[in-house]
C-alpha positions as a printed Julia matrix, in Angstrom:
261×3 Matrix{Float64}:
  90.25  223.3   -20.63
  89.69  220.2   -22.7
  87.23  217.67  -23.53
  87.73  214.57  -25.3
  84.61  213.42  -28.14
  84.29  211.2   -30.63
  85.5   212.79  -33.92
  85.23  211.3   -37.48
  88.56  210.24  -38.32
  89.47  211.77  -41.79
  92.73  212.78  -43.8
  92.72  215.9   -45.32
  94.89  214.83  -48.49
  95.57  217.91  -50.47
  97.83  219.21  -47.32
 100.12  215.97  -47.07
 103.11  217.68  -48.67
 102.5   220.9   -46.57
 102.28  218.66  -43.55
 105.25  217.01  -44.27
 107.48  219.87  -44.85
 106.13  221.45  -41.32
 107.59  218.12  -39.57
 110.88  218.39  -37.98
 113.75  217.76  -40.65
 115.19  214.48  -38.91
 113.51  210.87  -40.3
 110.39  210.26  -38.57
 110.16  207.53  -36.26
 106.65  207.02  -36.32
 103.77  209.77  -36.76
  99.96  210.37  -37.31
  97.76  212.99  -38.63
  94.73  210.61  -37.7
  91.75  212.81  -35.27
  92.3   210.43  -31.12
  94.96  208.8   -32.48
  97.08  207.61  -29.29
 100.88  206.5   -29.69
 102.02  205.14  -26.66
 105.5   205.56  -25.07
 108.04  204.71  -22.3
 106.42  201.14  -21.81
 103.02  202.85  -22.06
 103.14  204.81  -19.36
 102.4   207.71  -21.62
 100.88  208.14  -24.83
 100.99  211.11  -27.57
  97.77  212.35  -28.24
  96.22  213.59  -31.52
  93.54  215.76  -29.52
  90.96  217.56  -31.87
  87.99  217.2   -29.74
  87.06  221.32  -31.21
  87.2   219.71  -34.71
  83.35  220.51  -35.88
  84.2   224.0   -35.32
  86.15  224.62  -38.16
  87.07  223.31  -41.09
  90.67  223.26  -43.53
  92.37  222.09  -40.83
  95.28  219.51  -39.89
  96.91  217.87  -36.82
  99.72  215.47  -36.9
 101.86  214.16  -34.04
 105.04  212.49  -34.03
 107.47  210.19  -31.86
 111.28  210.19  -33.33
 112.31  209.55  -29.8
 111.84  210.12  -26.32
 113.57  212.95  -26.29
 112.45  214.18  -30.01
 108.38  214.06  -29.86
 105.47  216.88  -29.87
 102.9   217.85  -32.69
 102.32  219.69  -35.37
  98.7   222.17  -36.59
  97.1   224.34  -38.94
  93.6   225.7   -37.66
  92.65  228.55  -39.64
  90.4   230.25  -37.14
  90.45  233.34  -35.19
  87.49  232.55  -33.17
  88.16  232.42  -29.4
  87.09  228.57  -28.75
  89.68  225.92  -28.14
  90.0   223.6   -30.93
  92.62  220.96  -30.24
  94.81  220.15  -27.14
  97.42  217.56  -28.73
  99.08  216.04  -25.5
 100.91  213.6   -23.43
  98.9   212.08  -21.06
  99.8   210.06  -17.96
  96.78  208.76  -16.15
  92.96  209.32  -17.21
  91.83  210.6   -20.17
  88.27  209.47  -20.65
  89.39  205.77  -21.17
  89.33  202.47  -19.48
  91.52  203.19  -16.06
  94.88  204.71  -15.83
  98.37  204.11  -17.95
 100.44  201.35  -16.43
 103.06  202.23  -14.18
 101.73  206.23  -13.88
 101.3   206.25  -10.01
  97.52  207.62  -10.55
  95.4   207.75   -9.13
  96.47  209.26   -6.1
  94.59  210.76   -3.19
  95.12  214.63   -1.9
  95.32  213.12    1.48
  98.19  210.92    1.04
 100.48  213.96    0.47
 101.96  212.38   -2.39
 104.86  214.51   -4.58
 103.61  214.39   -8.31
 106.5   215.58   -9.75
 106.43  216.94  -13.24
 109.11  218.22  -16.04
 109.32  219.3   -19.3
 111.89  220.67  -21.73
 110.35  221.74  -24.65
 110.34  224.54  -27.91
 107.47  226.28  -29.99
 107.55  227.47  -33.44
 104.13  228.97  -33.95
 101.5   232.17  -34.71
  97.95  232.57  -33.81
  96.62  231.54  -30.66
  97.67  228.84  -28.39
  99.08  228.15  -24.97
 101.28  225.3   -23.48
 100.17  223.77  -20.36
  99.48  221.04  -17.91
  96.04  219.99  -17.43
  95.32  217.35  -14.37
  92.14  215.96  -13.44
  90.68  214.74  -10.6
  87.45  212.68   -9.54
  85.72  211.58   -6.63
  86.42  207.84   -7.18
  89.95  205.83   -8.11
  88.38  204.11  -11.03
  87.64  206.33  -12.95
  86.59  205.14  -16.56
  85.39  206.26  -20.29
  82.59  207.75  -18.75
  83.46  209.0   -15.4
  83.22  212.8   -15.47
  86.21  214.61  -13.48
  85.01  216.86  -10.73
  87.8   219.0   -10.73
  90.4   220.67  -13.71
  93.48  221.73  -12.47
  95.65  224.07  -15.8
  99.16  225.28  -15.03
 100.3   227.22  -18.08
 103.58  227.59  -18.89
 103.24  229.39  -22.5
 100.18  232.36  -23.29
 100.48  233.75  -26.11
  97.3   235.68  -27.25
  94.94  233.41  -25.23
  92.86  233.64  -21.89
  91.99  230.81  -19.15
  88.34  229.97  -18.59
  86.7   231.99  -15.63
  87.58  234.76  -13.29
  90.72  236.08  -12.18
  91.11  235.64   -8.39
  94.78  236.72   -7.1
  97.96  236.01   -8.07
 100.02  233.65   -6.03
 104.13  232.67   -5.95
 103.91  228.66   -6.11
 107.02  226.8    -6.86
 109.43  230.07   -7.17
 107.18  231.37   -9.88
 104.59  234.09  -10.06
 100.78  232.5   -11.29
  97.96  234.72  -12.06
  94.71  232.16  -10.73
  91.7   231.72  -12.4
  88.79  229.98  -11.32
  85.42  229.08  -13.6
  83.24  226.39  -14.44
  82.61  223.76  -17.22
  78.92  222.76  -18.09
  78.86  219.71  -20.03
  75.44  219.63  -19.93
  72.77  217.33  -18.27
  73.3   218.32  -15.18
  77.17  217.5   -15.03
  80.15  219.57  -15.24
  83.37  220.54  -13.54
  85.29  223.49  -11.19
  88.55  224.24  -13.69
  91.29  226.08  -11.73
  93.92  227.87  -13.92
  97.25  229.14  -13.16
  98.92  231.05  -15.43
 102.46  231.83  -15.42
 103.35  235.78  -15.2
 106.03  235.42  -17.9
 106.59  232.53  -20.44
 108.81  229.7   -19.65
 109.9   226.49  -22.18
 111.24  224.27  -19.39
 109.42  223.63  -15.98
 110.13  221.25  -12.53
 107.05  221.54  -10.56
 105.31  219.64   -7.6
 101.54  219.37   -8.24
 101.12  219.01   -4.88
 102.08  222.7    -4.62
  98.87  223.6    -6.32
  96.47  221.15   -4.86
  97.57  222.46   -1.5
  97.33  226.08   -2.7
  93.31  224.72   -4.02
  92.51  222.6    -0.93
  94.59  224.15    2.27
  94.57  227.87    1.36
  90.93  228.63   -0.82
  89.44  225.16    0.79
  88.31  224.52   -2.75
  89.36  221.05   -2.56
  88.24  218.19   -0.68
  91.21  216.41    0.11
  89.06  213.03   -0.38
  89.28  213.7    -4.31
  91.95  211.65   -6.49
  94.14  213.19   -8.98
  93.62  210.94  -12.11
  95.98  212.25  -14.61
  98.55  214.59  -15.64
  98.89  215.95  -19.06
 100.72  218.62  -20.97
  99.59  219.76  -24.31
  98.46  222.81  -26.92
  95.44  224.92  -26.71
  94.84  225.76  -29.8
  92.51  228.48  -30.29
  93.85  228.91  -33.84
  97.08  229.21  -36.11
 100.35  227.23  -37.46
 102.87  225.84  -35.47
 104.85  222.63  -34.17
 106.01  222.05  -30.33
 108.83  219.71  -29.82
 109.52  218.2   -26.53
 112.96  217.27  -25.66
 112.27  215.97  -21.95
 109.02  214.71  -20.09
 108.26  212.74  -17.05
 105.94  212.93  -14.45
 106.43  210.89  -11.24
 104.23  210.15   -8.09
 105.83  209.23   -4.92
């Protein structure tokens, strides 16, 4: 579960050299260590995103992520924290993410009652300690323009990686979606003032560094099956990221895509 906020944008100087040495050995094509820093890719229908939006909760810590190529991109942290709060979720995002509309050429927003496949893979590795997961997170809202300040309704997570951490809310059942086992959580975000969103988490019974799923699996599961869903919604975005809870580490993804048709 992620938020984006406003952070101050700062460099932590005295760990360029470290963060430099924890970035993958080939030359960099381009890279950032700068706090909502967005670097867009694939004619823009994605971007890489420096998430820190857990930033005020810590402090000593660094975030950089990197494009050599499509098929050479990810992120590297350092969040010394063993607290059990989320503190960055450095992503791809296709869609939504608490901006003016949706990527070009993404396919979102799409409604749960057109049926549509939302196809989504990744290839990817992790060299890492401390606390983190890798997952997808999707959001949906009641409208299809959603903008900067159009809070989601729903929060769909499908993790792929767990190592050490725990989804927001209760466990329910677990469910075989997709040829793979999912443990399903289901809790609730208050962002205060009277807003705030269902999040829906599946998490994967064993982890897994490559994944081919149809999002449509799980909004079915959410809508047909536990009539959580009302199939009026719109799915605004897909994303795939780090949770960070806390800890070192770099993911590198070799092969993303997400497709609606």
């Amino acid at each position: 579960m992620n938020r984006h906020h406003s952070i101050r944008s700062f460099l932590l100087a005295g760990f360029t050299c470290v963060m430099l040495f924890a970035l993958p050995l080939t030359a960099l094509g381009a890279s950032s260590s700068t706090p909502s820093d967005k670097m867009y890719i694939k004619n823009n229908k994605y971007y890489i995103f420096n998430n820190v939006w857990g930033a005020d909760q810590v402090s000593g810590w660094w975030q950089s992520i990197y494009h050599n190529s499509d098929s050479d991109l990810g992120w590297v942290w350092n969040w010394p924290s063993s607290t059990s709060s989320v503190k960055a979720y450095p992503s791809i995002v296709s869609g939504w993410h608490w901006t003016e509309g949706y990527t070009p050429g993404s396919g979102f927003p799409t409604r749960l009652s057109e049926q549509k496949n939302i196809m989504a893979n990744v290839s990817y590795s992790i060299s890492a300690s401390g606390t983190y997961n890798a997952a997808y997170d999707i959001w949906l809202h009641k409208t299809n323009k959603a903008s900067w300040d159009s809070a989601p309704t729903d929060e769909i997570m499908i993790w792929l990686n767990n190592t050490n951490a725990g989804p927001l809310g209760s466990y329910v059942q677990t469910v075989s979606i997709g040829g793979h086992k999912w443990k399903v959580h289901k809790g609730y975000v208050d962002a205060g003032n009277g807003k705030g969103w269902n999040v829906y988490s599946f998490v994967r019974t064993s982890n897994t560094q490559s994944a081919s799923l149809n999002i449509r699996h799980f909004t079915n599961y959410l809508s047909n099956q536990k009539k959580w869903l009302d199939k009026s919604k719109y799915v605004s975005s897909v994303e795939f990221g780090t949770e960070v809870f806390g800890g070192t580490g770099q993911i590198n993804i070799s092969n993303w895509d997400v497709n609606v048709r």
